[in-house]
N, C-alpha and C positions, 0 to 999 in steps of 0.2 A: 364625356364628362362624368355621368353615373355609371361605374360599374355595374354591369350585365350579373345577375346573380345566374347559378345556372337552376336546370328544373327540381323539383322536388325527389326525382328521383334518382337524379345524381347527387345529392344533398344526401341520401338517406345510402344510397350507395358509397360513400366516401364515408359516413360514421360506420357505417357498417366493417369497412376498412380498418379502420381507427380502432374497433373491438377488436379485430381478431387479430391484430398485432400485439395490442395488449393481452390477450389471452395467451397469446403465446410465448409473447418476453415476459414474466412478471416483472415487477419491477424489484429489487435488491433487498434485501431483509434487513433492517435494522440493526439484527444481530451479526452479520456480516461486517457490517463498521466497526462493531465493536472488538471481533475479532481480530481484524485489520489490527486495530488500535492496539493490542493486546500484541501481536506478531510482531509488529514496531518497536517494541519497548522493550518486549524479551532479546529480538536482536541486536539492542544497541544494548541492555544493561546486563546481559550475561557475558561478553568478550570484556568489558568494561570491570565486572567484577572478578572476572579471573585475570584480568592484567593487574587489579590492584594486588590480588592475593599472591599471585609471580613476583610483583615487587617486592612482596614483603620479603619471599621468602629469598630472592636475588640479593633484598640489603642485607639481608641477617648473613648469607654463605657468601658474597661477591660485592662487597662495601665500594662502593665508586666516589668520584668530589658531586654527581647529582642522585638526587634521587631515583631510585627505581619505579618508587609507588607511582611517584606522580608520571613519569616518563610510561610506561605501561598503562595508567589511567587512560592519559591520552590518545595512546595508541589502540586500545580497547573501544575508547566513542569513536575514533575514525574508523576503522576497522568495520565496527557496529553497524554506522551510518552507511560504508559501504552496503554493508548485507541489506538493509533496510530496502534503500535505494535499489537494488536488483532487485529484491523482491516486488517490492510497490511496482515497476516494471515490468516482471514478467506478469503477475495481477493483470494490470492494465490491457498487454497486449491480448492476453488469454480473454480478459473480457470484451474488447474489441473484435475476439474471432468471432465467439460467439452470438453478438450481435450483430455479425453476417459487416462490418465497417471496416474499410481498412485503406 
């Protein structure tokens, strides 16, 4: 019925645990996120802004019945999202090694 606690000195044995994990994994900096967030943005808005600027310069020499800009826009944020997505990925896996999880 009542859970057995155990002794006091498996109690202080198991924080003890507790510390020296945390001593040794810190836990992830702030600035790290914000990085992240930064590496996200630049690879989805820089393929993104050189597909607009291909367009332009595709409609001005290579006039077609659709757009360039927008067709290249497109292609730019998928493009982007891929890279995104591989990155956040290997991130991930690489932080997973590290914390010894897999």
């Amino acid at each position: 019925m009542s859970q057995r606690r155990g002794s006091p000195e498996d109690d202080i044995g198991r924080r003890a645990q507790r510390m020296k994990k945390a001593r040794e994994r810190p836990g992830l900096s702030p600035l790290r996120g914000l990085g992240a967030f930064g590496m996200i943005g630049w690879s989805i808005s820089v393929p993104t802004v050189g597909g607009a600027f291909l367009g332009l310069w595709l409609d001005r020499n290579l006039p077609q019945g659709f757009s360039w800009v927008i067709a290249l826009i497109l292609g730019g944020v998928v493009l982007g999202g891929f890279i995104a997505w591989a990155w956040i990925s290997r991130e991930s896996r690489e932080e997973e090694d590290d914390n010894g999880d897999h």
